[in-house]
N, C-alpha and C positions, 0 to 999 in steps of 0.2 A: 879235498884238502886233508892231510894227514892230522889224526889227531894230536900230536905232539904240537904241531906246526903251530895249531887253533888255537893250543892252550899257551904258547910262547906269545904270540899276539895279544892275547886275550889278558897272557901277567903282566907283557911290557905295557899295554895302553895303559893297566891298573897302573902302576909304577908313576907312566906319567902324567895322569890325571894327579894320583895325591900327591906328587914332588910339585906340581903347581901349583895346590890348594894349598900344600905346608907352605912354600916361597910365599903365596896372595897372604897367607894368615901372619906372617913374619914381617912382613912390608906392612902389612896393617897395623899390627905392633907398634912397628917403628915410627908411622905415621902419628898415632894416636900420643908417643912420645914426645915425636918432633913437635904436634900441636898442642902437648902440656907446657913444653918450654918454651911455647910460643908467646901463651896467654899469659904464663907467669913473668915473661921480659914484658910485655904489652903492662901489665899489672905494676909491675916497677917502677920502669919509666912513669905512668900516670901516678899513682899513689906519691913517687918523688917532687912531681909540677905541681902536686896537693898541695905539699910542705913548704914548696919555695913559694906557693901563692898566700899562705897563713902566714908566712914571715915577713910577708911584705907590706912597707908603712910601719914596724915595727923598729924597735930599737936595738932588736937580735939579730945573731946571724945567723944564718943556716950550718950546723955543726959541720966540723967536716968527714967526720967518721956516716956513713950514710945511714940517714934515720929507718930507713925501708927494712923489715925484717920480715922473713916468711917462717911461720910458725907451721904450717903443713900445707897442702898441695892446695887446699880453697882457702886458708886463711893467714890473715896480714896485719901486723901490727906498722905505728909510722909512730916515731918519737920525734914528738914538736916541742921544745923547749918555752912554750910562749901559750897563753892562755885562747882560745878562739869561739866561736858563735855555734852550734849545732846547726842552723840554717844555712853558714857562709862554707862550712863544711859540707856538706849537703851539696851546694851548688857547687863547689872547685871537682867533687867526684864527679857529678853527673857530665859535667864539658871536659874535665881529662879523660874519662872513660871513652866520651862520644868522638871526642879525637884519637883514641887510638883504637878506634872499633870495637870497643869492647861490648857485646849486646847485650851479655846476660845477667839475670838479676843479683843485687847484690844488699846486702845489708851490714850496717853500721853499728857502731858502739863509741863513748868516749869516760874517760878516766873524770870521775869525779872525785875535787882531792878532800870536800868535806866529809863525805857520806863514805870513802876510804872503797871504792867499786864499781865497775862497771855498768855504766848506764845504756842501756839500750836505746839506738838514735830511731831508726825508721829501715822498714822492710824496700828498696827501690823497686819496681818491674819496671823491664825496658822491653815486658810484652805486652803494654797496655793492657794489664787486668788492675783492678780494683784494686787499691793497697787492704783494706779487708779480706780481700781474700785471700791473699798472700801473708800477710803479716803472721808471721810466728814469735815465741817467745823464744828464745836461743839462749844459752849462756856463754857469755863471754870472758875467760876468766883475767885474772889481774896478773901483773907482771910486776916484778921486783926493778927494783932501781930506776922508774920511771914515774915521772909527777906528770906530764903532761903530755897525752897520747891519744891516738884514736885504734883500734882495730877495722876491719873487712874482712868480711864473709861473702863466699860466692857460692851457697848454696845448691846452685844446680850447673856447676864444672864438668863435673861428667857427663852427663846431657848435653851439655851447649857442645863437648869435645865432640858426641859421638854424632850430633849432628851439623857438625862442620866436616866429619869427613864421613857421609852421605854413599858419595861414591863407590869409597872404596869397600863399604860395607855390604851394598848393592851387589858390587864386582863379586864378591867373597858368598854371600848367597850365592849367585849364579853359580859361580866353580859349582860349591856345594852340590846343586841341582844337577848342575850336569855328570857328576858323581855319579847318585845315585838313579841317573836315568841309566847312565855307561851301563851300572853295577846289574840292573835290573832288566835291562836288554841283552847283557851276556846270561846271565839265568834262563833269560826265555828263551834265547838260542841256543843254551846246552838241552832246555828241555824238549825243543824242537827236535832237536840234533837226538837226543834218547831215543823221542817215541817214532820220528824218522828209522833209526836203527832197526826199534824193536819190529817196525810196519815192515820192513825190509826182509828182514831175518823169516817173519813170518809168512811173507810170501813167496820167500825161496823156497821154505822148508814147504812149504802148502801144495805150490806147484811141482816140488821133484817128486813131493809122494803122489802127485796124481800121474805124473809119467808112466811108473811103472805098471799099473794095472791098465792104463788106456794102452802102453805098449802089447799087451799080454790079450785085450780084446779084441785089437784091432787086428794081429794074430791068427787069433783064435776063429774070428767071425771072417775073414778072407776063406783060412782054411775051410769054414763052413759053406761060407755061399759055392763054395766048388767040387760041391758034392753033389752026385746026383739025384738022390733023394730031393734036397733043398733047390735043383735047378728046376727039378720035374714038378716042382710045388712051387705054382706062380708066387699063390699069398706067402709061402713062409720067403722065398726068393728077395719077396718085396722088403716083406720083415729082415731078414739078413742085412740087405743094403740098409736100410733107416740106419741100423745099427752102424754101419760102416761111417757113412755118411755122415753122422752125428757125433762120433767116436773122431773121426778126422777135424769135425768143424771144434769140437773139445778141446784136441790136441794142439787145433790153431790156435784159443785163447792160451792153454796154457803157457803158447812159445813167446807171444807175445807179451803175457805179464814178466815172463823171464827175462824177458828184452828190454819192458820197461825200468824194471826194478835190477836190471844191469847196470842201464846207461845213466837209474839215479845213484851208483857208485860210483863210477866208470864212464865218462861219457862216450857216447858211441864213436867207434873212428870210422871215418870217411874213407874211401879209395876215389877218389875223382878222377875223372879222365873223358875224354871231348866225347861226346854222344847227338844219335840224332835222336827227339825228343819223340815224334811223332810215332816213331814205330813203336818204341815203346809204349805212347800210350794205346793204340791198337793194339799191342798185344793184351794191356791187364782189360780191356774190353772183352778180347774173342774169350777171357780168362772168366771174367767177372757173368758173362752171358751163359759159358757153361753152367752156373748156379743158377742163374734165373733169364733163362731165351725169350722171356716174353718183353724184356727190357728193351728200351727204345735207344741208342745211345749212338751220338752223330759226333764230329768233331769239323768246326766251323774254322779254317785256317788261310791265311793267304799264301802260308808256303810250306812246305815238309822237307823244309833245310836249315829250321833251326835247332841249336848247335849248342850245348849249354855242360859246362864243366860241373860234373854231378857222380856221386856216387848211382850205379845203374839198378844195383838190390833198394838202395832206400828208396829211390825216384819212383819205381815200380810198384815196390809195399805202397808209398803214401799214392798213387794214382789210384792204387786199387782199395784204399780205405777210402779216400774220397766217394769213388765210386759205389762200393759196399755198402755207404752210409745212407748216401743217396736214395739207395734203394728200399734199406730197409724201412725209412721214415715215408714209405709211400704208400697211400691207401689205393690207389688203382694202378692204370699200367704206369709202370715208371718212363720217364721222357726226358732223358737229362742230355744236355747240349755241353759240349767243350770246345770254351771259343778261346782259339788263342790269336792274340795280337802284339805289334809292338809300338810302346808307346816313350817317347823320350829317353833313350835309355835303358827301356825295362819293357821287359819280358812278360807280358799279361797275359792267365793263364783265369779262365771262368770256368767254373762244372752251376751250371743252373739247372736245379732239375724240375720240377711239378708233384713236391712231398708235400706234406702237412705244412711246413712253416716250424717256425720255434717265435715261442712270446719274445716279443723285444727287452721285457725284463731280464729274459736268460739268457738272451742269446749270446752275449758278453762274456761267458761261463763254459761255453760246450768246448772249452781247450783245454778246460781244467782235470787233472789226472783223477780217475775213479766218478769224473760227473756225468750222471746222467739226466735228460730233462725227463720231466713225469709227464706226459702228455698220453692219448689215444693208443700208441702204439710200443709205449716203453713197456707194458706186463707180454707183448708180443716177439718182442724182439729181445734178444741173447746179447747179453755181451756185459762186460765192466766198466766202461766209459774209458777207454786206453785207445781206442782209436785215432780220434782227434786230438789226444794228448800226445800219439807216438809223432804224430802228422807235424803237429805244430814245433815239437823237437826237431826233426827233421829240418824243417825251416829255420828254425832258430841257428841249429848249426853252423847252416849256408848262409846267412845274413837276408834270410829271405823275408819277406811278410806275408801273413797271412791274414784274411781278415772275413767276417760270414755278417749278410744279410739279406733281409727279407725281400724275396721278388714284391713286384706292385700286387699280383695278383694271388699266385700260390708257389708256395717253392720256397727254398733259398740257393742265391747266389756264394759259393766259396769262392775266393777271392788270391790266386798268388800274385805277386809281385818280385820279379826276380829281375837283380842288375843284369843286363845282357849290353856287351858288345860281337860286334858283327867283325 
C-alpha cells in the first residue's frame, strides 16, 4: 500500500470518528436541554395543582394571571393570595411532585408577613436518606409586591438531569474511547510501518554489500581450484572446494533474504500453469541428495498424474526447503517420507522425517520470519529463519494451508493442504 493511500485512510477515518463524536456531544447537548425543559414544565404543572389545592375550601379565587414563576433554572417561587399550614404545603408538593415523577430532592421556604422574611420550611429527600443529613441552611431571598408565597428549591437539578440521561453519556464515553484507541493504533502502525521500513532498507543495503565480495570470491576460488598446483595438492584441493561450497551456500542465504525482504514490499508474482507434481518433487530430491547422499528420501503416492496449477520456481524452492529443513534438524541418518494423498477435495501432501522434533510450545512459531528454535542443533546449523517463512508465503499466496506437528515417536510431520480438482 502506497504511502499516500495509508495516510488518506488514516485522515478520513480521523475525520470520521470526530464528526461523530462532535454530532454524539451535540445531541447530548440537546438532550440535556430537552430534559431541563422537561422538569421545568413537570415543576409547573405540579407547583400550579399546589395552589389550586391551598385555594380550595377557601373564599379566593385562583388569580388569573398564573402564580407560577421561575426565578432560575432550580428555583420557584408560587404567589398564593390566601394564608396556609407549612405541613398542608408540605404534603400538596410531595403527591404533585410524585404524580408528575418528579424524584429529586427538593427544599421549601414560606413568606412570613410578621417577621417581614423568609422562613425556611424543611429539606425533602425522595432518596430515602435521613432528613439530618441532607438538611442544609439555604437562603431564600424575599420578593417585592407579594404577601403570601412559598419558594422551591431543587438542589440537586443537575445531578438528577445527568442521571436521567445515563445513556447517552455512556454512548459519548464510548465514542470517546474508541477515539483514542483508533488514535493509538494508527501510532503503533506508523511505528511498525517505520521500523518495518528501517529493517527493510537495512537488509537490502546488508545483503547487496555482501554480493559483491562473495561475487569476487567465488571467482577467484573457481579460477584457483583449476590450477594445477592446487589440483596436484589433494589437502589444499579440498580447502579450495570448502571455500566454493560455502561461498555458494552464502550466496544462497543472501538470495533468499532478498526475496524475502522483496516480496515484504512487493509481493511475489506467481506464473501458474498445469504441472505434474511428482516429477518435480524428484527432482529437488536427486537436488537436495547431492548435499547430503546419505539421506533416506521416498515418496509414498497412489498415482504420478497429479496435476496442480502452481508456479514451478516456487513449488520447487518450497519442496526443497521443506526438505533441507528436514535434514538439517536431524541427528542421525535423515529418513523423511513424502506421502501424498487425496482427500475430499484436497490435495494432501506429508514430508515426515525422523529429526529431533520441535517443543510443542514453539512449534506454533517456526513460520515466523527471522525465527529460529534454540534447540541441540540451532548453534549447528546456518541459516536466518526465512525458510519456513519463504514456505509458508508461498502457501499463503496459493490459498494453501500449511500446518507442523510432532510425529508420536520422533520427527515432525509438515503438513499441505491444497484445493485440488481432478
Amino acid at each position: 500500500m502506497k504511502i499516500n493511500k495509508l495516510n488518506s485512510i488514516i485522515v478520513l477515518g480521523l475525520v470520521a470518528i470526530i464528526s461523530i463524536l462532535v454530532a454524539q456531544l451535540l445531541w447530548t447537548k440537546e438532550a440535556f436541554t430537552i430534559e431541563q425543559k422537561k422538569l421545568s414544565q413537570k415543576a409547573h404543572i405540579a407547583l400550579l395543582e399546589v395552589a389550586k389545592k391551598l385555594y380550595e375550601g377557601t373564599n379566593h379565587e385562583l388569580p388569573a394571571q398564573n402564580p407560577v414563576q421561575k426565578i432560575a433554572n432550580d428555583y420557584y417561587i408560587v404567589n398564593v393570595d390566601n394564608e396556609f399550614e407549612p405541613d398542608i404545603l408540605e404534603f400538596y408538593l410531595l403527591t404533585e411532585f410524585k404524580k408528575m415523577n418528579i424524584t429529586t430532592d427538593f427544599e421549601y421556604a414560606m413568606y412570613n408577613c410578621q417577621s417581614d422574611e423568609m422562613i425556611y420550611g424543611d429539606y425533602i429527600s425522595l432518596s430515602h436518606k435521613k432528613k439530618s443529613e441532607c438538611k442544609k441552611t439555604v437562603y431564600f431571598p424575599k420578593h417585592k409586591n407579594l404577601v403570601y408565597y412559598f419558594a422551591v428549591r431543587f438542589p440537586n437539578e443537575t445531578t438528577y438531569l445527568f442521571s436521567s440521561m445515563r445513556f447517552w453519556f455512556i454512548l459519548s464515553i464510548a465514542l470517546i474511547l474508541i477515539l483514542l484507541i483508533y488514535v493509538y493504533s494508527i501510532f503503533t502502525l506508523l511505528q511498525q510501518k517505520k521500523y518495518s521500513e528501517l529493517q527493510r532498507d537495512f537488509i537490502n543495503n546488508m545483503t547487496h554489500e555482501f554480493k559483491t565480495p562473495l561475487s569476487s570470491i567465488l571467482i577467484a576460488s573457481k579460477y584457483l581450484s583449476e590450477q594445477s598446483p592446487i589440483k596436484d595438492d589433494k589437502k589444499l584441493y579440498t580447502y579450495t572446494e570448502i571455500i566454493i561450497n560455502q561461498s555458494h551456500k552464502l550466496n544462497h542465504h543472501v538470495e533468499k533474504i532478498l526475496n524475502v525482504a522483496k516480496s515484504d514490499h512487493t509481493p511475489l508474482e506467481l506464473k501458474k500453469e498445469s504441472v505434474i507434481i511428482v516429477p518435480i518433487i524428484e527432482e529437488a530430491i536427486e537436488n537436495i541428495q547431492l548435499k547430503c547422499p546419505d539421506a533416506v528420501i521416498q515418496i509414498e503416492s497412489a498415482s504420478k498424474e497429479y496435476i496442480l496449477e502452481t508456479d514451478v520456481f516456487h513449488f520447487a524452492n518450497l519442496i526443497y526447503n521443506l526438505l533441507d529443513n528436514a535434514i538439517k534438524y536431524c541427528n542421525k541418518k535423515p529418513e523423511i517420507t513424502i506421502r501424498i494423498s487425496e482427500e475430499n477435495s484436497t490435495l494432501k501432501l506429508e514430508f515426515i522425517d525422523n529429526g529431533i522434533g520441535i517443543s510443542s510450545k514453539k512449534i506454533s512459531f517456526i513460520f515466523d520470519k527471522f525465527y529460529r528454535v534454540q534447540n541441540e542443533k540451532s548453534n549447528e546449523v546456518n541459516g536466518f529463519g526465512l525458510g519456513l517463512y519463504y514456505v509458508k508465503e508461498i502457501c499463503s499466496l496459493q490459498n494453501w494451508k500449511i500446518k507442523a506437528e510432532n510425529n508420536s515417536e520422533n520427527g515432525v510431520t509438515i503438513t499441505l493442504l491444497i484445493p485440488y480438482k481432478k
